[in-house]
Structures are given as C-alpha cells and as structure tokens.
C-alpha positions as CSV (number, residue, x, y, z in Angstrom):
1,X,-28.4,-8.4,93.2
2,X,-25.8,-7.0,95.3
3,X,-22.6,-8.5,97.7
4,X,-24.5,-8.4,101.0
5,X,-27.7,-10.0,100.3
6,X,-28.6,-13.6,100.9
7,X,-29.0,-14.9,96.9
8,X,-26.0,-13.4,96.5
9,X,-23.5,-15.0,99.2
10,X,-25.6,-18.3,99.5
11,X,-26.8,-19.0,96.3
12,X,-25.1,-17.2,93.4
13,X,-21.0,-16.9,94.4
14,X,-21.0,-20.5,95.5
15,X,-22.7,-21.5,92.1
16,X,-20.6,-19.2,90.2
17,X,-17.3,-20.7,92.0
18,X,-18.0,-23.7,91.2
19,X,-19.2,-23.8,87.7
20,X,-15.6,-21.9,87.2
21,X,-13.1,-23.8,88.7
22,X,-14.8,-26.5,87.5
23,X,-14.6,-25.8,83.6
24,X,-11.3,-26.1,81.7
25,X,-9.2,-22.9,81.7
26,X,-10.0,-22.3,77.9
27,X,-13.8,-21.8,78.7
28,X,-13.4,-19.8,81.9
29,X,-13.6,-16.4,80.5
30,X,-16.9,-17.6,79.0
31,X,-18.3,-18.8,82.0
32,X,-17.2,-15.3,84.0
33,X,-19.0,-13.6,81.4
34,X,-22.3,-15.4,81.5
35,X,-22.6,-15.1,85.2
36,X,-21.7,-11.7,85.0
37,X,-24.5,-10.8,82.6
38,X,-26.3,-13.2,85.2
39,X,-25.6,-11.1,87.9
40,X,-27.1,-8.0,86.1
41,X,-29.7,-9.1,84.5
42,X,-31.0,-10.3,88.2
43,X,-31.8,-6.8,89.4
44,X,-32.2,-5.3,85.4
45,X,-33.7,-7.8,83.5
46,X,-34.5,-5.8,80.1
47,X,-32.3,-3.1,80.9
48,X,-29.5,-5.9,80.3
49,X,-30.0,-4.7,76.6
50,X,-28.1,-1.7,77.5
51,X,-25.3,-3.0,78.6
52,X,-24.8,-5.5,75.7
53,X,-25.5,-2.2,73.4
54,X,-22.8,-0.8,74.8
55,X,-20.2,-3.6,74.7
56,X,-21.0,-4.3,71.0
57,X,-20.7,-0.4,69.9
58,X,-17.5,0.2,72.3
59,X,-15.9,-3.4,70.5
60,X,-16.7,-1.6,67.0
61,X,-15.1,1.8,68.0
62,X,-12.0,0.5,69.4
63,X,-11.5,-1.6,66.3
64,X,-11.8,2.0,64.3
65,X,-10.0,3.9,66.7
66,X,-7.3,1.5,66.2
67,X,-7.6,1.9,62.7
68,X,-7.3,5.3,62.9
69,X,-4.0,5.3,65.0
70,X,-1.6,7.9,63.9
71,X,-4.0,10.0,62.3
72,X,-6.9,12.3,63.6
73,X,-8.8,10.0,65.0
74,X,-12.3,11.1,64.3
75,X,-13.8,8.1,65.6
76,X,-12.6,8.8,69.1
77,X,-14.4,11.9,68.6
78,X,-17.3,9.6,67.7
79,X,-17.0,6.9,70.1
80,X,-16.9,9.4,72.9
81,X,-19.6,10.9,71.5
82,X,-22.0,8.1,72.2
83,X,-20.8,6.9,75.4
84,X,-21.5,10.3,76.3
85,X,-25.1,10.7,74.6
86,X,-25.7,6.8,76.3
87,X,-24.7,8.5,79.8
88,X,-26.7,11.8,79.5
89,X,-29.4,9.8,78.4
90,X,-30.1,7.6,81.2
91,X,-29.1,9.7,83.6
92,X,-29.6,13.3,83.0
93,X,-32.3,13.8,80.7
94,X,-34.6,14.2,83.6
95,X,-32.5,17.0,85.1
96,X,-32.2,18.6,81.8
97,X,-35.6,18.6,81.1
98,X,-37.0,19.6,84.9
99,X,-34.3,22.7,84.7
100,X,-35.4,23.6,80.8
101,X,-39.0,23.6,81.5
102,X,-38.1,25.7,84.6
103,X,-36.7,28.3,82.4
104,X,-39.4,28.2,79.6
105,X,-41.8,29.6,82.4
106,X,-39.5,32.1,83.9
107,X,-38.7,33.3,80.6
108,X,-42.7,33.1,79.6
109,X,-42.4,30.8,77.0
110,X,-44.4,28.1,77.8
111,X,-46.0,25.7,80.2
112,X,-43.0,23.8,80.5
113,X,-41.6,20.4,79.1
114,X,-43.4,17.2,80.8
115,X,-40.3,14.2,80.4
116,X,-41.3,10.7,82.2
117,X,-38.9,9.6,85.0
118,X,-36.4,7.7,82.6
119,X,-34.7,4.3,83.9
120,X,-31.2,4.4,85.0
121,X,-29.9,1.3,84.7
122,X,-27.1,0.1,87.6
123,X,-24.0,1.2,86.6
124,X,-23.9,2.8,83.9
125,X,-21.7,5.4,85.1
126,X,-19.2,2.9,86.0
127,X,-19.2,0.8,82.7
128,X,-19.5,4.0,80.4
129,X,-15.9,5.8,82.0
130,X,-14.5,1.9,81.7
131,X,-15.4,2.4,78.1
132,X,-14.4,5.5,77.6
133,X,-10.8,5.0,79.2
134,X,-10.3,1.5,76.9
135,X,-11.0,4.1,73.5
136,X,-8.8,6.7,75.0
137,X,-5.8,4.3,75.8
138,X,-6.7,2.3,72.5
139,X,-6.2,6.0,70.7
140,X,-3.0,6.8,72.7
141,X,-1.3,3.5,71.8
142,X,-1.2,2.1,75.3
143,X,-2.8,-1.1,74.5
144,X,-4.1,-2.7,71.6
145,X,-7.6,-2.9,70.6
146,X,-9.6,-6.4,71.7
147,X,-10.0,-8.5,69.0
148,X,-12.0,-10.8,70.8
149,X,-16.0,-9.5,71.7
150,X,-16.3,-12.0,74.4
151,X,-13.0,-10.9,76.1
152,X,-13.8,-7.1,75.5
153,X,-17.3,-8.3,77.2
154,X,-15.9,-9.4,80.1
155,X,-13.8,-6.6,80.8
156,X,-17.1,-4.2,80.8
157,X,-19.3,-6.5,82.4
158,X,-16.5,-8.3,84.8
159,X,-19.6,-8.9,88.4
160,X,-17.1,-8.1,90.7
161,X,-16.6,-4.3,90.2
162,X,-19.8,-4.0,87.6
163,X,-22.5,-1.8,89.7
164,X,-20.1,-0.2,92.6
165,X,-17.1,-0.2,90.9
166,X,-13.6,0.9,91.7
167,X,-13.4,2.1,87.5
168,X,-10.9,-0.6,86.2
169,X,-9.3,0.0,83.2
170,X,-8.7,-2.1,80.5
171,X,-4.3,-1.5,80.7
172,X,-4.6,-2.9,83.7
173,X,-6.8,-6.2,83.8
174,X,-5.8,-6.6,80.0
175,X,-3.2,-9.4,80.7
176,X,-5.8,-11.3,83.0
177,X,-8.0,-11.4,80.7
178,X,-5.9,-12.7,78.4
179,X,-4.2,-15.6,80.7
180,X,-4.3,-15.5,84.2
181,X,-3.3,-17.9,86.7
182,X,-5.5,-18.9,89.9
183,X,-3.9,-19.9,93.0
184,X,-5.0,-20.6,96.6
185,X,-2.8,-18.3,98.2
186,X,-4.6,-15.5,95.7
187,X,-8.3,-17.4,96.7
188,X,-7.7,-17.0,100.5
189,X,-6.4,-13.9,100.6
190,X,-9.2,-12.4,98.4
191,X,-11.9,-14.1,100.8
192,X,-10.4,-12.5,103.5
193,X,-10.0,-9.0,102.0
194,X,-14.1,-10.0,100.9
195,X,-14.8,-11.1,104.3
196,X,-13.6,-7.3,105.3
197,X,-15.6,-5.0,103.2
198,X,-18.9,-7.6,103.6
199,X,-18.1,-6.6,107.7
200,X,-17.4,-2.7,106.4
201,X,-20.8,-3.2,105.0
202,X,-23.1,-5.0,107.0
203,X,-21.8,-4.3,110.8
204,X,-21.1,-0.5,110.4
205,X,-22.4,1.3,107.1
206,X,-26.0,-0.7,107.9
207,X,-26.7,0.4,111.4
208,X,-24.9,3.7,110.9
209,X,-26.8,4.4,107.9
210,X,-30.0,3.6,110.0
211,X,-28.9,6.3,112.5
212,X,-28.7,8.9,109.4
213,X,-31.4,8.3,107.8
214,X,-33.9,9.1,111.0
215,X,-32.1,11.9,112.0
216,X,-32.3,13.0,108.0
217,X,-35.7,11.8,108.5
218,X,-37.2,14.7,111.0
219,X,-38.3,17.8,110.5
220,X,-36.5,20.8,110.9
221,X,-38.4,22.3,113.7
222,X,-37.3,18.4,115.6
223,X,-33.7,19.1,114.3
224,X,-30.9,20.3,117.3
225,X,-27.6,21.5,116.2
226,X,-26.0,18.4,118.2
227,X,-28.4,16.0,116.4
228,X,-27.5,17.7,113.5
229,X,-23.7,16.9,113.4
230,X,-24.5,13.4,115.1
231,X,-26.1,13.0,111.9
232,X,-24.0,14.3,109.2
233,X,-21.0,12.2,111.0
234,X,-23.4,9.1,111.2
235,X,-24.0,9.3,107.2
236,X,-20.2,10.2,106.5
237,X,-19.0,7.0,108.0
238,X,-21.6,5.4,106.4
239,X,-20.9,6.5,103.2
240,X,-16.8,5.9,103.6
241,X,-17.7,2.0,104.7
242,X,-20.0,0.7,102.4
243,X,-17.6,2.4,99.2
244,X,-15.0,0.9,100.7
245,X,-16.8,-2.0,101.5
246,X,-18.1,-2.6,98.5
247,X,-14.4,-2.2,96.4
248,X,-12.8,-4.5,99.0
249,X,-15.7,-6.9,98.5
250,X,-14.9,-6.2,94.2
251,X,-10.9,-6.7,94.9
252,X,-11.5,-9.7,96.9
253,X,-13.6,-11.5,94.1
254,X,-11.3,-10.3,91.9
255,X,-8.3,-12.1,93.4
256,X,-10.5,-15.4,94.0
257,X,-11.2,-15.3,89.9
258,X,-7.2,-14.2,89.4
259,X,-7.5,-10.6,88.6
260,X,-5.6,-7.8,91.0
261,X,-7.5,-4.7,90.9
262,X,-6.1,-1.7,92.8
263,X,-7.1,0.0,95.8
264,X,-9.6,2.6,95.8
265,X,-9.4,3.7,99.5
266,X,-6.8,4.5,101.3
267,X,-8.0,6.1,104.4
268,X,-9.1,9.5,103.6
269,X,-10.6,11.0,106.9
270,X,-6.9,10.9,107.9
271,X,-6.1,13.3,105.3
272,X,-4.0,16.2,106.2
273,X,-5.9,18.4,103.5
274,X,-8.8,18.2,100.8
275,X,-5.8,17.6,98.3
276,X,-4.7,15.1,100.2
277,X,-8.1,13.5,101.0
278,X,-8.4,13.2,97.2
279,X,-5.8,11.1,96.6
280,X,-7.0,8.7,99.3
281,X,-10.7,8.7,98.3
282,X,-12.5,6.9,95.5
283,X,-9.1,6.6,93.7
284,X,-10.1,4.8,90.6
285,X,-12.6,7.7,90.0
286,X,-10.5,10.9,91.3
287,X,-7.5,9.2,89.0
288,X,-9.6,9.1,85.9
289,X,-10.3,12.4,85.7
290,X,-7.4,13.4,86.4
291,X,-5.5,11.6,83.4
292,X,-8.5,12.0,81.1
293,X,-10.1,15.5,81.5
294,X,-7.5,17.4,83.5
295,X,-4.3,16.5,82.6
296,X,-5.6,16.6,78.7
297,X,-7.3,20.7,79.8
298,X,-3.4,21.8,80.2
299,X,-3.4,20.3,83.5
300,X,-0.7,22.9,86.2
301,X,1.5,23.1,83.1
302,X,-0.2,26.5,81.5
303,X,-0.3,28.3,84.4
304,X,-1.9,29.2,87.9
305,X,-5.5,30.3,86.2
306,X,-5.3,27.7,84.0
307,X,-5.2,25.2,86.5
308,X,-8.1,26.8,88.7
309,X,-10.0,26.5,86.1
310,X,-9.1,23.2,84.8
311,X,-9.6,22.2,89.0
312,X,-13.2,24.0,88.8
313,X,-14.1,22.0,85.7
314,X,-12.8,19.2,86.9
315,X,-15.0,18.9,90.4
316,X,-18.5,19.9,88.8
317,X,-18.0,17.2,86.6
318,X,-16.9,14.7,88.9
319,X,-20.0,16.2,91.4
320,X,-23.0,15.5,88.2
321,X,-20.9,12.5,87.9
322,X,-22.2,10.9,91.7
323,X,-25.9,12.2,90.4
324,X,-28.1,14.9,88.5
325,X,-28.8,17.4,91.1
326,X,-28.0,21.0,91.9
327,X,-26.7,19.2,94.9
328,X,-23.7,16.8,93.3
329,X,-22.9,20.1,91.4
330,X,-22.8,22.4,94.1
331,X,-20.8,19.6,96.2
332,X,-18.2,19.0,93.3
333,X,-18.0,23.0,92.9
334,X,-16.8,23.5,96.5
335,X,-14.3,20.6,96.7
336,X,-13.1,22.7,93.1
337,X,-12.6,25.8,95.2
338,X,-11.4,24.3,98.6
339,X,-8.3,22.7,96.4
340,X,-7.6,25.8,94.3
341,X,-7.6,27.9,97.5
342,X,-5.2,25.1,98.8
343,X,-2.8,25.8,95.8
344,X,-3.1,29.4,96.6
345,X,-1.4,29.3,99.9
346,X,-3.5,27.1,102.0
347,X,-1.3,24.7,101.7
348,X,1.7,25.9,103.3
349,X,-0.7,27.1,106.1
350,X,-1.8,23.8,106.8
351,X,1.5,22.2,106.4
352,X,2.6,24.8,109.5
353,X,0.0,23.6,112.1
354,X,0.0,20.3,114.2
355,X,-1.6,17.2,112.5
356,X,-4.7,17.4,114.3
357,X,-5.9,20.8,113.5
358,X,-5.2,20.1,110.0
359,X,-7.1,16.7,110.3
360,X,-9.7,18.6,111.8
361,X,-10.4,20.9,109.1
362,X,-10.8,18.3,107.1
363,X,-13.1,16.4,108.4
364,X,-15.5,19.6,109.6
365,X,-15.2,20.5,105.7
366,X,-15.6,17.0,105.0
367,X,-18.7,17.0,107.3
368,X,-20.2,20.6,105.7
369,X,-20.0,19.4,101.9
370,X,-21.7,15.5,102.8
371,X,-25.2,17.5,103.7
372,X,-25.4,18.3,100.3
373,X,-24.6,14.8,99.1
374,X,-27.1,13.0,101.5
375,X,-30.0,15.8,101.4
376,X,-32.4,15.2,98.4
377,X,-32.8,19.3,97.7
378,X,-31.1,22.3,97.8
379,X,-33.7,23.8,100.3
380,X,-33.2,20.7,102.2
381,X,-29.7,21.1,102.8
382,X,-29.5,25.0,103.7
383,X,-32.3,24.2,106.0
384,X,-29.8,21.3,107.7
385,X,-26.9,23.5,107.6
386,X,-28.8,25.7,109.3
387,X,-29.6,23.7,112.2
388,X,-25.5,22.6,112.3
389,X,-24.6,26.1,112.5
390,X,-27.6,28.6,113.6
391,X,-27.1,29.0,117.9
392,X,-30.9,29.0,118.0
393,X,-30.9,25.8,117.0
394,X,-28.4,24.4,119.9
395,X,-31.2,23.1,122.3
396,X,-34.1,21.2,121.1
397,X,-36.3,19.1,123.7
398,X,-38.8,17.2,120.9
399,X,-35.6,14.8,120.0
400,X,-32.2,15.6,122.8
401,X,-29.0,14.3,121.7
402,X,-29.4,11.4,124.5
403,X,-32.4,10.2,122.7
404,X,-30.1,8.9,119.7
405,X,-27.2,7.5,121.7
406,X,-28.1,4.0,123.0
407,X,-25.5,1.5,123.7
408,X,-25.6,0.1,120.5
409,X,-25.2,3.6,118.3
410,X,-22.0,4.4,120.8
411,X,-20.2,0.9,120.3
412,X,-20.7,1.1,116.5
413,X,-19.7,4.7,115.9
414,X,-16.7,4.0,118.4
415,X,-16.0,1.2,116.3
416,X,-15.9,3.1,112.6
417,X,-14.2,5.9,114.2
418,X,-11.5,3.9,115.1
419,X,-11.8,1.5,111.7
420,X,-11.6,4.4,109.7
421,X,-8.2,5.3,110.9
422,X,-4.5,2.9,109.9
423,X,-4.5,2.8,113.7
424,X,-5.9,-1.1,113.7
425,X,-3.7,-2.2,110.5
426,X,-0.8,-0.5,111.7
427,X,-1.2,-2.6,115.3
428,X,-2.4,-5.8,113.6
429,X,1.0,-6.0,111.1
430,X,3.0,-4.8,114.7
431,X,1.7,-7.8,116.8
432,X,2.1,-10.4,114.1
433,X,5.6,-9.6,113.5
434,X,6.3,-10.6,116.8
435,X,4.1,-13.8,116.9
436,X,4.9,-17.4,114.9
437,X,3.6,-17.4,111.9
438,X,1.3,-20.4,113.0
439,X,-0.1,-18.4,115.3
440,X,-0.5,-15.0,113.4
441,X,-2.3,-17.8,110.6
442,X,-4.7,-19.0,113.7
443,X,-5.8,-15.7,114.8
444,X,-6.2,-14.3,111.2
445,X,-8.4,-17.8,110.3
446,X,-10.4,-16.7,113.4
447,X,-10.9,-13.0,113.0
448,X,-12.2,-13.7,109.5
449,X,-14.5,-16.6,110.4
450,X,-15.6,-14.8,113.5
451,X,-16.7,-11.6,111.0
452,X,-18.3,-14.1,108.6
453,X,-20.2,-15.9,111.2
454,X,-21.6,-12.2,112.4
455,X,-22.3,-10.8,108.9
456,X,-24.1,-14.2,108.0
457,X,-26.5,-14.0,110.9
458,X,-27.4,-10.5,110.1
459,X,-27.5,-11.1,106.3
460,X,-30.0,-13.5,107.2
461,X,-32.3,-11.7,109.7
462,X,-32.1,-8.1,108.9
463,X,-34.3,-6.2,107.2
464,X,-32.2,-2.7,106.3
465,X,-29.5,-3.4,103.9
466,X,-29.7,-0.4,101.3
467,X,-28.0,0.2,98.1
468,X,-26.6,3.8,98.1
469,X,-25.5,3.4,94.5
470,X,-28.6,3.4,93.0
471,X,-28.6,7.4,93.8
472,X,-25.7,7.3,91.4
C-alpha cells in the first residue's frame, strides 16, 4: 500500500484516523502500531515476519548495549553486525553472487554460482539505518534504551515514514512516543503539508515519470541528443517530486498523529554546488552518514587525504545504499569525487562566478550522474550518455524533439521547473503578509482543496502511479 493510491486515502487513513482519535490516549500508541504493521503487511504479507524479527532482536541489543555502557561495548559490535548481515541479505546477495560467479569463470574455476532472485522486502533499508542509529545513540549515551517493545515497535514500524522514509531517529521522536499532544492546529497544518507532496506526487512526478520512462523506453538508434536530455530532465524532476512528495506526505501524517519529523528537502536543484546540493537533498539520509560513518572515519579533522578518502567511502556506500548495481556505485563514486574536487579548490571557483553559472553546473552534473541511476545497466547508460553528448547523435527523424512536447508535457515541466525552485514559497509568504489573515486563511483553504479535488480525480481514474522505491 502506498500514499497515492485509492485504499490508501479512501479506505485505510480515514479508518486509521478514526480508530485513533477515537481510543483513549493510553492505548493510542497501540493502535498506531497495529495499523502500521497493517499498512505493511498489505503489500508484504509474510515478509511482515522480517520486520517484527528485526524489532524484537534491535529491542534485545539496545537493552545489552545499554548494559554495556561505559565499557567496550561488544554488543554494538554485535548488534550492527546483524542489521548489517539482515540488509546484505535481502538486498545484496543477488549482486554478490551474480559478480562472484562472474569471476569464478573468468578466473576458470567453475561454471558459476546459480542464487534465486531473493525477496526484498519494502523498506528494509530505511528500518535497518533507524535501527542502527537507535544502537549507536543508545551506545553513545544520547538516549536511553526503550524499555517498552511496543513503543520501540512503533518507532521502527511508525506507517508514515515506514517504506519511503525520511530516516527518523529515535533522539528525535523519542519524547512523542513517549507523550505527545494532538492538536488541530498540528492536524490542519499536517493535511495541508500532505495535501502538497500527494500533488508533488500525482500531478508532476506521475506524468513526468511517464515522459521518462518512453523516452528511456527506445532504442538507441530512436534516441536524439535533444530527446536525450528532454529525458534525463523529465526523470530528474521526477525523481526530486515524488521523494519529496512522499516525505511531505510522511511529515504531514506525522503532525496529524502528533509527531514533528524534520525536513528532508530543501530545494536542491538551486544548489550553488554538489556540496551544497547535499545538504539540501535527502537530508535524513546524507545526515546519517555523515554522523555515523564519516564523522566516526576521522571525518576533515586528520587531514586533506583523510577526508578524500573518508568522502570516497562515504558516496559508494551511500550509492549501494539506493540499490545493488555497478550503477548506484558508480553514481555514489562520482558525487565522492565531484565533492573532493570541490574541497580542492573548486570551491572558491565556483563561489567567484555569478549564481547562475554555478547553478548551472549543477544541474548539467546533476543531469550526467541521474542516467546512471534511472538506466538498469552499465552498457545502458554509456550507450545514453552517448546519445546526450555524441554530435552524431544531434538529429534523429524516427522520434524529433516536437514529437514529445505536446501541450500537456510543456505545462507540467513548466510547472516543476518552476515548483522546484523557493520562487513560489518565497511569493506565497510575500502576498499574505500583506493580506488579512481571513483572507490569507480563504485562499490557503482553497489552494489545498483545489489540489485535493485534482489529485482525487486522478487517484481515481489513472492507471500509472509507480513506486520508485521498490528499486531501493
């Protein structure tokens, strides 16, 4: 089950919302956690067992890693240990195995390994860092270990930010869980910021993810350069508004149920660099590894190698981490490089130059490094980055440019260009300064019913409404 589909906004949130502020406070942790295992059980059904495998073992760790507080804490060591082995797994035994059996035949020794395709349950990825960053912070003495399963239980398998995240940690819902306190104000303004990512998701990422996926869809020989970047730019702003979408959709639910996750977007194609675009993009996710595998590496603090190397590590982990492909690797490795070149003296260069031709290297490096995200092969990409950049490739009659850009393609990619810029917020908080607050109240009631009313009516009749997580 995800946000935009019908069973979800028609049958299960309403249910959900009811049963809860319904119950008496003292049993609505309980009733979160039931439709939360609900919620994943809906799309995983057996594979549910994982997830309560996981918040069992991570309860009985952080009880002995709190134990073991002030000492070395071998059961970190331990408890990382199988969150890890849980993770590799589900999700990369395949691409272990495929890559192994590769190099048994080059290296003559065999026929190769045959693995079947192994499950990987929805998720995981995000569930097993929460995990991971509850143990470390339990180690470091920044919270307390959870004496209570069911409470621990719901922080891991919490709906709203289960399958798309942003990665919450446990420091910072920990006193929600504990006692929060509901409100109206917090309801509205969570179905509003819902309301947004739900119109993130359905008007733009949908129809622009349509647009990628044909032109990812042809044939080389059918490619054109222009078609090419129309493309690339087609999945990029697909791929920036339904994550965003998605963690505005989780923070919203999250303030209707009383919990205040943080942002996870903050405008990155506006970035001035890639340094820059990381601390605007996927936040939770670009923050935990950088106060739980880079800082804990030495961090800048050991040196200038130290730290391109720590940076190196850093991005090919956080590339295997979207997915098990040469192509999440090779993606994370040249963010890595881009950033440690940055801290060589790119920097300053780009802080010299006017705003746009910074932006503008960012979003053509931006642009270069998605083809290996969105292409399913290695070969697959350099044959697509040969097309964007090869001049032989500039004019191809079988499918012109024209062929792609209806009315309908240029009104939503005007749209999510301008979206994906503060220029819309920034004039939305100007005018309503100046209005009545009555007013500013009307015409923000209307805006969001208006996008509701539109996201319902597609909800209901379309028929392309994917779930790029489940690559991840």
């Amino acid at each position: 089950m995800v946000f935009s589909e019908p069973t979800f906004l028609f049958l299960f949130l309403p249910l959900v919302l009811l049963a809860y502020f319904s119950s008496p406070r003292a049993l609505r942790n309980g009733v979160l956690l039931a439709a939360s295992l609900l919620f994943y059980a809906w799309g995983e059904k057996f594979w549910t067992l994982v997830m309560l495998l996981s918040i069992a073992g991570n309860y009985w760790f952080g009880l002995k890693v709190a134990e073991a507080h002030g000492r070395t804490n071998w059961w970190l060591g331990w408890a990382l240990g199988a969150n890890l082995a849980l993770l590799i797994g589900f999700k990369y035994s395949n691409f272990l195995a495929d890559n192994l059996s590769k190099l048994l035949v080059l290296l003559g020794l065999g026929s190769g390994l045959r693995l079947p395709p192994v499950h990987l349950p929805i998720g995981i990825s995000f569930y097993t860092f929460q995990a991971m960053s509850y143990l470390i912070d339990v180690a470091r003495g920044e919270t307390r270990a959870q004496r209570d399963l069911l409470k621990l239980g719901l922080y891991k398998a919490l709906f709203p930010q289960l399958i798309a995240g942003p990665i919450v940690r446990y420091v910072h819902v920990e006193a929600e869980i504990e006692e929060r306190h509901e409100s109206w104000s917090s309801f509205a303004d969570g179905t509003q910021r819902f309301v947004v990512g739900l119109a993130k998701k359905v008007l733009l990422a949908n129809p622009l993810g349509a647009l990628a996926d044909e032109v990812f869809g042809l044939p080389t020989s059918e490619l054109s350069t222009p078609v090419a970047w129309l493309g690339i730019s087609a999945y990029a702003l697909q791929i920036y508004f339904d994550f965003s979408g998605y963690s505005d959709m989780a923070i919203g639910l999250g303030r209707m149920f009383g919990f205040k996750f943080l942002e996870n977007f903050n405008y990155p194609y506006a970035a001035r660099s890639i340094t820059d675009f990381w601390r605007r993009w996927h936040i939770s996710l670009s923050t935990w590894f950088r106060d739980y595998l880079y800082i804990p590496l030495g961090g800048n603090r050991a040196g200038p190698a130290v730290m391109y190397r720590n940076l190196l590590i850093v991005f090919a982990l956080c590339g295997l981490w979207h997915g098990a492909s040469w192509n999440f690797l090779i993606w994370g490795l040249l963010h890595g490089a881009l950033l440690v070149a940055e801290r060589r003296g790119l920097a300053r260069v780009l802080a010299g130059v006017p705003g746009l031709f910074a932006r503008a290297y960012v979003l053509v490096w931006i642009l270069i490094t998605w083809v290996f995200f969105r292409a399913e092969t290695l070969a697959e990409a350099g044959e697509y980055l040969g097309v964007m950049f090869w001049p032989s490739h500039l004019k191809n009659q079988a499918r012109p440019l024209a062929f792609f850009l209806n009315p309908h393609v240029l009104t939503i990619g005007c749209l999510a260009c301008l979206a994906a810029t503060p220029i819309p917020s920034h004039l939305a908080a100007t005018s309503f300064k100046y209005l009545p607050r009555t007013v500013g109240d009307v015409f923000k009631l209307t805006y969001v019913l208006s996008l509701l009313l539109l996201c319902v009516v597609l909800v209901a009749t379309a028929t392309y409404n994917p779930f790029i997580y489940f690559r991840f």
